[in-house]
N, CA, C and O atoms as CSV, one atom per row, in Angstrom:
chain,resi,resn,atom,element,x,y,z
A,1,UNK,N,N,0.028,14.111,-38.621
A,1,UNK,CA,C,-1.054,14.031,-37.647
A,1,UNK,C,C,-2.218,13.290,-38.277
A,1,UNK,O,O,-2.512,13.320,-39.472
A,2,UNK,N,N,-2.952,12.505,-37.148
A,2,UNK,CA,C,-3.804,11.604,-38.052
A,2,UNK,C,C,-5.292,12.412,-38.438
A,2,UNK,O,O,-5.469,13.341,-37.649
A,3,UNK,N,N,-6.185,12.307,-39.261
A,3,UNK,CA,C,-7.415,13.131,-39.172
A,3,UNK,C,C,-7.269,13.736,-40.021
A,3,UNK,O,O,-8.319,14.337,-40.250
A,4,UNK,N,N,-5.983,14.145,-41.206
A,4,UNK,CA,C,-5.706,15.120,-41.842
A,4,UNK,C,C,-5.934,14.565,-43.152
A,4,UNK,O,O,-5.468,13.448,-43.376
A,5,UNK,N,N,-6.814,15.391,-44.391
A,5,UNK,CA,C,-6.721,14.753,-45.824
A,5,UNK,C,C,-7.109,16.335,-46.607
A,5,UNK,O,O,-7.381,17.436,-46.128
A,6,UNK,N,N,-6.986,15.850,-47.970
A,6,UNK,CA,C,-6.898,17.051,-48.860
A,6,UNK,C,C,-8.177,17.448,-49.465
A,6,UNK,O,O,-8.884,16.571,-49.962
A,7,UNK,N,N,-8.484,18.464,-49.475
A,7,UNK,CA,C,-10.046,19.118,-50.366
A,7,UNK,C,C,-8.982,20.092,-51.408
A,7,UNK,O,O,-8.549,21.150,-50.951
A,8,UNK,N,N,-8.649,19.705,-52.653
A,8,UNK,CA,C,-8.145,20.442,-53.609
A,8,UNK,C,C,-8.967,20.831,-54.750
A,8,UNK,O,O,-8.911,21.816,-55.486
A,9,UNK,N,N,-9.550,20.070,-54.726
A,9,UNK,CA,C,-10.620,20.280,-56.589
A,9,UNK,C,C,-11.224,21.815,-56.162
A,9,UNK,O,O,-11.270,22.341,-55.050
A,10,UNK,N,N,-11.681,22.335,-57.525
A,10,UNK,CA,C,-12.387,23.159,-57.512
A,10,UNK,C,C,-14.224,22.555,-57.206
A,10,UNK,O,O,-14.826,21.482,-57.190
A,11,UNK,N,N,-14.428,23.533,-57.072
A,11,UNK,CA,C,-16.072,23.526,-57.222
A,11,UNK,C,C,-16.974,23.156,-58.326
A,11,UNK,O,O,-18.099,22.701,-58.118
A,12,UNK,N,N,-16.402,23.381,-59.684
A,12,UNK,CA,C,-16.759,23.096,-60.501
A,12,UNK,C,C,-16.136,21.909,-61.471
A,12,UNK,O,O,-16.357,21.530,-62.622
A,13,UNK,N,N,-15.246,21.524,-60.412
A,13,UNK,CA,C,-14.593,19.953,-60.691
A,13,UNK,C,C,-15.975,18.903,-59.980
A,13,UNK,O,O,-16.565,17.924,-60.437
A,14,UNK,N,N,-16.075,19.488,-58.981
A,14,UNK,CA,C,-17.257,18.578,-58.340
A,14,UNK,C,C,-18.558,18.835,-59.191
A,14,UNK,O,O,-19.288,17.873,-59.427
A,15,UNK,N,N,-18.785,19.710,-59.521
A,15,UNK,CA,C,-19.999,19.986,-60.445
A,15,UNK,C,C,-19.746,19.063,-61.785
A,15,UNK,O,O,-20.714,18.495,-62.291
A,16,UNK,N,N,-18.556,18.936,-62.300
A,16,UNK,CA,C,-18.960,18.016,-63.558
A,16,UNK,C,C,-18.560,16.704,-62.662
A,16,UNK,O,O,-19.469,15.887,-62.814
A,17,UNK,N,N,-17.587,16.203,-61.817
A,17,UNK,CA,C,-18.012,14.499,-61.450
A,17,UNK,C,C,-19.723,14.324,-61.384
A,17,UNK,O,O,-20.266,13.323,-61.852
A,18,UNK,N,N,-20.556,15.531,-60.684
A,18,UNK,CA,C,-22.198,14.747,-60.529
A,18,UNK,C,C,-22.595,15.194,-61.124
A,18,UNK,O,O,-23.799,15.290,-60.889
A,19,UNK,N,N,-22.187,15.807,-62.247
A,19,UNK,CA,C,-23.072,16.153,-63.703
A,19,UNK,C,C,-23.951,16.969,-63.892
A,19,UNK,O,O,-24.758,17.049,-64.818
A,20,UNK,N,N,-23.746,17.859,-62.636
A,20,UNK,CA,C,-25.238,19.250,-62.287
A,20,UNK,C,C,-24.020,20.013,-62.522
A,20,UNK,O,O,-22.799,19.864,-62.467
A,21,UNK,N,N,-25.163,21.170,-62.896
A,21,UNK,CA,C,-24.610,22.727,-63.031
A,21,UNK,C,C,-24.409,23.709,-61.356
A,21,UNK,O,O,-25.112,23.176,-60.497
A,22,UNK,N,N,-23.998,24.362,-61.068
A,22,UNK,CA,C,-23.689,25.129,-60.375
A,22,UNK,C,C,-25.193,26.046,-59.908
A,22,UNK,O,O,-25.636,26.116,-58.762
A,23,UNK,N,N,-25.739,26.639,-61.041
A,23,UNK,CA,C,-27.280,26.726,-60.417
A,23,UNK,C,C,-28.113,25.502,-59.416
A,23,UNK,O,O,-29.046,25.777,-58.661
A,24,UNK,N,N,-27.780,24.708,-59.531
A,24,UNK,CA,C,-28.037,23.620,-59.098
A,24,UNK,C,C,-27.780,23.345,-57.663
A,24,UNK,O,O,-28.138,22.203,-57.374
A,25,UNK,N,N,-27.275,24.013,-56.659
A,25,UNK,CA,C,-26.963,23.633,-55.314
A,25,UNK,C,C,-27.012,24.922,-54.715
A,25,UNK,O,O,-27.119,25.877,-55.485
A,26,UNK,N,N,-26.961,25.115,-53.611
A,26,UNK,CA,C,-27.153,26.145,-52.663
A,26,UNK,C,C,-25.569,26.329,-51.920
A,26,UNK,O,O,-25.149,25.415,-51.212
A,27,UNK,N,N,-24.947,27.271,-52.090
A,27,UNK,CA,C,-23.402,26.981,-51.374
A,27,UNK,C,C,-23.220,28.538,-50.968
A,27,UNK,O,O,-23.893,29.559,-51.112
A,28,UNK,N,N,-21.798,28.160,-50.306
A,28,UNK,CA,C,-21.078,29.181,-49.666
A,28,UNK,C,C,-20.225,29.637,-50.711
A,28,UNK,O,O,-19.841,29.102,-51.751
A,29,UNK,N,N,-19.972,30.992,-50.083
A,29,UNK,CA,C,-18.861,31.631,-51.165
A,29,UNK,C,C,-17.588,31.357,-50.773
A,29,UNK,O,O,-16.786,31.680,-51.649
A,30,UNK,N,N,-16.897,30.715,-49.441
A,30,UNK,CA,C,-15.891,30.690,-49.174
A,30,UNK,C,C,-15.065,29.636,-49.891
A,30,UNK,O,O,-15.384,28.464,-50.091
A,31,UNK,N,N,-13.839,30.321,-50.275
A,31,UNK,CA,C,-13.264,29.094,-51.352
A,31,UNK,C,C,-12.563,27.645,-50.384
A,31,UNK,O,O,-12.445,27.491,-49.168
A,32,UNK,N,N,-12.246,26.864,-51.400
A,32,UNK,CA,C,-11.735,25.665,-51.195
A,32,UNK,C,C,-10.135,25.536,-51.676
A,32,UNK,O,O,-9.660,26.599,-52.076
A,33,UNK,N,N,-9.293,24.444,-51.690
A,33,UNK,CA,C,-8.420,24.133,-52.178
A,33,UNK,C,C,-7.162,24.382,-51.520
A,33,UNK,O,O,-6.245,25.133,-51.851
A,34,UNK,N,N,-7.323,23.376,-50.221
A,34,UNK,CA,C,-6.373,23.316,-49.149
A,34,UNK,C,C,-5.811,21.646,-49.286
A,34,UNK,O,O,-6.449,20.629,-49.015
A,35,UNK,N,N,-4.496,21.755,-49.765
A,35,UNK,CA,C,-3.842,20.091,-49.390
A,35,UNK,C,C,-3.666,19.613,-48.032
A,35,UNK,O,O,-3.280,18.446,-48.093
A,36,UNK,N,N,-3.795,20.055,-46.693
A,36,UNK,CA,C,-3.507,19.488,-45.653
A,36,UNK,C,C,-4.900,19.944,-45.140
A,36,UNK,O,O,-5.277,20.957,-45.730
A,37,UNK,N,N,-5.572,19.585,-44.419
A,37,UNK,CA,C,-6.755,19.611,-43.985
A,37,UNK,C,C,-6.814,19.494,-42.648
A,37,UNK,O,O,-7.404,18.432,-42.447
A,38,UNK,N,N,-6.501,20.045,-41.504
A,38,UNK,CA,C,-6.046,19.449,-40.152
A,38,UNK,C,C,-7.207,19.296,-39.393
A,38,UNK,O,O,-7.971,20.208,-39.711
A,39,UNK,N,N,-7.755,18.506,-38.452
A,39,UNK,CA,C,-8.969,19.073,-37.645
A,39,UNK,C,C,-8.959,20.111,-37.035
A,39,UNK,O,O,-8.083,20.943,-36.799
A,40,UNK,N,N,-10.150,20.002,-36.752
A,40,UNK,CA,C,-10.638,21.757,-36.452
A,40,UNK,C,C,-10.574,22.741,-37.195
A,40,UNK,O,O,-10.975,23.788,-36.688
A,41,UNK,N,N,-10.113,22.801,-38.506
A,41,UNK,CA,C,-10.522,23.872,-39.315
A,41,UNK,C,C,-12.012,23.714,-40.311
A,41,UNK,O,O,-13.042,23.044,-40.246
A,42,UNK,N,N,-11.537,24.571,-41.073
A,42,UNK,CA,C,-13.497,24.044,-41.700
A,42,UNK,C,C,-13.255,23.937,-43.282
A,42,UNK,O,O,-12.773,24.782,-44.037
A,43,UNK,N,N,-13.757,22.576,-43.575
A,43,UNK,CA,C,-14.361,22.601,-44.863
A,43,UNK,C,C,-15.352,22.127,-45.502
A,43,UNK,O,O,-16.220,21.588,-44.816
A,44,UNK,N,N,-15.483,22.159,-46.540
A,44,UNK,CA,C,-16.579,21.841,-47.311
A,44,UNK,C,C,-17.302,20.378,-47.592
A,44,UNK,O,O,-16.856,19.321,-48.038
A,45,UNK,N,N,-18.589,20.773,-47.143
A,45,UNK,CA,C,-18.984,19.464,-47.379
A,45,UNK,C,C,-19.983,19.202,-48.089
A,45,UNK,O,O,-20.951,19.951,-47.959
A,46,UNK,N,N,-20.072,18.096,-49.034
A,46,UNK,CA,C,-21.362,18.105,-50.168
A,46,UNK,C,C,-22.916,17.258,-49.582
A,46,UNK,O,O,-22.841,16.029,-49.588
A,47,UNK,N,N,-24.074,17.790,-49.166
A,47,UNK,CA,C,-24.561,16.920,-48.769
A,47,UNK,C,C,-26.460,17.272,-49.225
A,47,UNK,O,O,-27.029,18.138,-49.889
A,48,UNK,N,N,-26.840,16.230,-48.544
A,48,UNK,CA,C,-28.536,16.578,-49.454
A,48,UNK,C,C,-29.226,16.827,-48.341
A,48,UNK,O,O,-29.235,16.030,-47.403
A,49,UNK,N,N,-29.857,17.924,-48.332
A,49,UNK,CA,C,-31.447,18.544,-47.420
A,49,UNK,C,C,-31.954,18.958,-48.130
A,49,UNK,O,O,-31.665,19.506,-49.194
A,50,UNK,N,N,-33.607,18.551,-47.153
A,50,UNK,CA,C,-34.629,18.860,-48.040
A,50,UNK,C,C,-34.893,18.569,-50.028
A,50,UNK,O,O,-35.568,19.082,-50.920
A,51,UNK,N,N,-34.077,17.659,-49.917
A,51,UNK,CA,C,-34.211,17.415,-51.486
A,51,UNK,C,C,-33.331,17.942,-52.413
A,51,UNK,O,O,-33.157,17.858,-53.628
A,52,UNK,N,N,-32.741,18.608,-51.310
A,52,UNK,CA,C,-31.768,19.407,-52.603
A,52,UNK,C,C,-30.175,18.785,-52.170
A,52,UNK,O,O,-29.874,17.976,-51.292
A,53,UNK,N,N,-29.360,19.476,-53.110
A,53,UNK,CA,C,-28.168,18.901,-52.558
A,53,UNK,C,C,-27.452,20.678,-52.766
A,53,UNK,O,O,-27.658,21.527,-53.632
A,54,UNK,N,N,-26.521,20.675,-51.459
A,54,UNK,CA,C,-25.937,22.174,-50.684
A,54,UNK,C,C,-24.546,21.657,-50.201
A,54,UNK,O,O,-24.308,20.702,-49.462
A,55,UNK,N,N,-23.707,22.511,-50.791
A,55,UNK,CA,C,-22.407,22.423,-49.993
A,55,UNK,C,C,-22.399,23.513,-48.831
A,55,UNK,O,O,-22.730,24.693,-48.941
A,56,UNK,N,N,-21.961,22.873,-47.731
A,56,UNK,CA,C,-21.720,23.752,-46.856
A,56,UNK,C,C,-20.504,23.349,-45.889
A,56,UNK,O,O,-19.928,22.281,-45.681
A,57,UNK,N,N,-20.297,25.143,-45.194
A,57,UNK,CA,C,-18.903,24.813,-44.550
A,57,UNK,C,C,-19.103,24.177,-43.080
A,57,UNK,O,O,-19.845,24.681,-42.235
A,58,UNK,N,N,-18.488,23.227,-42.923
A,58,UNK,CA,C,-18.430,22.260,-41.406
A,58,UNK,C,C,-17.164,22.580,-41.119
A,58,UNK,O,O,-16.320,22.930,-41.944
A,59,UNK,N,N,-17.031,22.479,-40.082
A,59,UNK,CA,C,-15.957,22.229,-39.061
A,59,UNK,C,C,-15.471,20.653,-39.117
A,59,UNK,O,O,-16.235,19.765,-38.739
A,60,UNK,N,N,-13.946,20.322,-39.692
A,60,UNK,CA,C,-13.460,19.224,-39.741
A,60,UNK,C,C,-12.852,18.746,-38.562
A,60,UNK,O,O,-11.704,19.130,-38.339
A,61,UNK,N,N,-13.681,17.587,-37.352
A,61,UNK,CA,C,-12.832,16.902,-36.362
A,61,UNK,C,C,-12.981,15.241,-36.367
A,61,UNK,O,O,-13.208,14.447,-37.280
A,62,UNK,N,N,-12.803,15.112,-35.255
A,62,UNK,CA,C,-13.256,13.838,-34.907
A,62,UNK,C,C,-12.757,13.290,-33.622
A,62,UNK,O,O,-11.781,13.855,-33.128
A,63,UNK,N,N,-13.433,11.971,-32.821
A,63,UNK,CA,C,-13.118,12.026,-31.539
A,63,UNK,C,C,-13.226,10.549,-31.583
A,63,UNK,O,O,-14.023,10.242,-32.469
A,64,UNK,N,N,-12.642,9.307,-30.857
A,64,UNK,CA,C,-13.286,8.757,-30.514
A,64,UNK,C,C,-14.465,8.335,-29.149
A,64,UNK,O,O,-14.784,8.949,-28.131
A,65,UNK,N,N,-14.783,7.326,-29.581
A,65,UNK,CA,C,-15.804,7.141,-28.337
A,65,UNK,C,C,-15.879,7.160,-27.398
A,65,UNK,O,O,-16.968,7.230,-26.828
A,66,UNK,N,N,-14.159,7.079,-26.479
A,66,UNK,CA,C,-13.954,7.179,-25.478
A,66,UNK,C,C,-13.720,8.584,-24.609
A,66,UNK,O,O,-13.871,8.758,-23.400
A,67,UNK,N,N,-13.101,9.973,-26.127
A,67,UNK,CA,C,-13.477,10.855,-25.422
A,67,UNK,C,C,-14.309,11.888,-25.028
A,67,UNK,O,O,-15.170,12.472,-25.686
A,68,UNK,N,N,-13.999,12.030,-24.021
A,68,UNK,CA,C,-15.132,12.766,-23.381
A,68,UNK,C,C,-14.377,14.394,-23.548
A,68,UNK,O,O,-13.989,14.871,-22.482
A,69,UNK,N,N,-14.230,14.966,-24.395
A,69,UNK,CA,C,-13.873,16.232,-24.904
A,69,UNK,C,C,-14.667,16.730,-26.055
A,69,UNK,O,O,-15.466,15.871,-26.429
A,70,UNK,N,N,-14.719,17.891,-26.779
A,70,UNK,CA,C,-15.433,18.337,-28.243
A,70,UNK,C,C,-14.559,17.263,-28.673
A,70,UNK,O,O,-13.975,16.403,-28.013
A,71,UNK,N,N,-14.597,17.531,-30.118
A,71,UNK,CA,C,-13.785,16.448,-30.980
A,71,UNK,C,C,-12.767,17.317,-31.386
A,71,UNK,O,O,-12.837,18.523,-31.150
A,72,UNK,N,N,-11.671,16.721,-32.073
A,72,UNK,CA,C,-10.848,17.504,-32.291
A,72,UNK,C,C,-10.429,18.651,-34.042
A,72,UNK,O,O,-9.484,19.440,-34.052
């Protein structure tokens, strides 16, 4: 199915690729480390507010432009 990709690393695999410590971000406790990723389920996403940078859990879809439905 198309839309589908892998979030496997740990958390603290991502913490040493950007070279911050784990004190360092604001996150969820829910774990990670799913190889099939389908839409509509939820994962993790690394992103910056307010200056800081926070992983948080999103809902994985997508739609195109033409439809007129949620995304998938």
């Amino acid at each position: 199915m198309c839309g589908r990709f892998a979030q496997y690393s740990s958390r603290d695999d991502y913490f040493d690729a950007l070279g911050i410590g784990p004190e360092e971000l604001t996150r969820d406790a829910e774990p990670i480390g799913r190889y099939n990723v389908a839409p509509g389920t939820k994962v993790l996403l690394l992103s910056e507010r307010d200056g800081e940078l926070k992983f948080d859990p999103v809902y994985w879809g997508y739609g195109p432009e033409w439809w007129d439905k949620p995304p998938l």
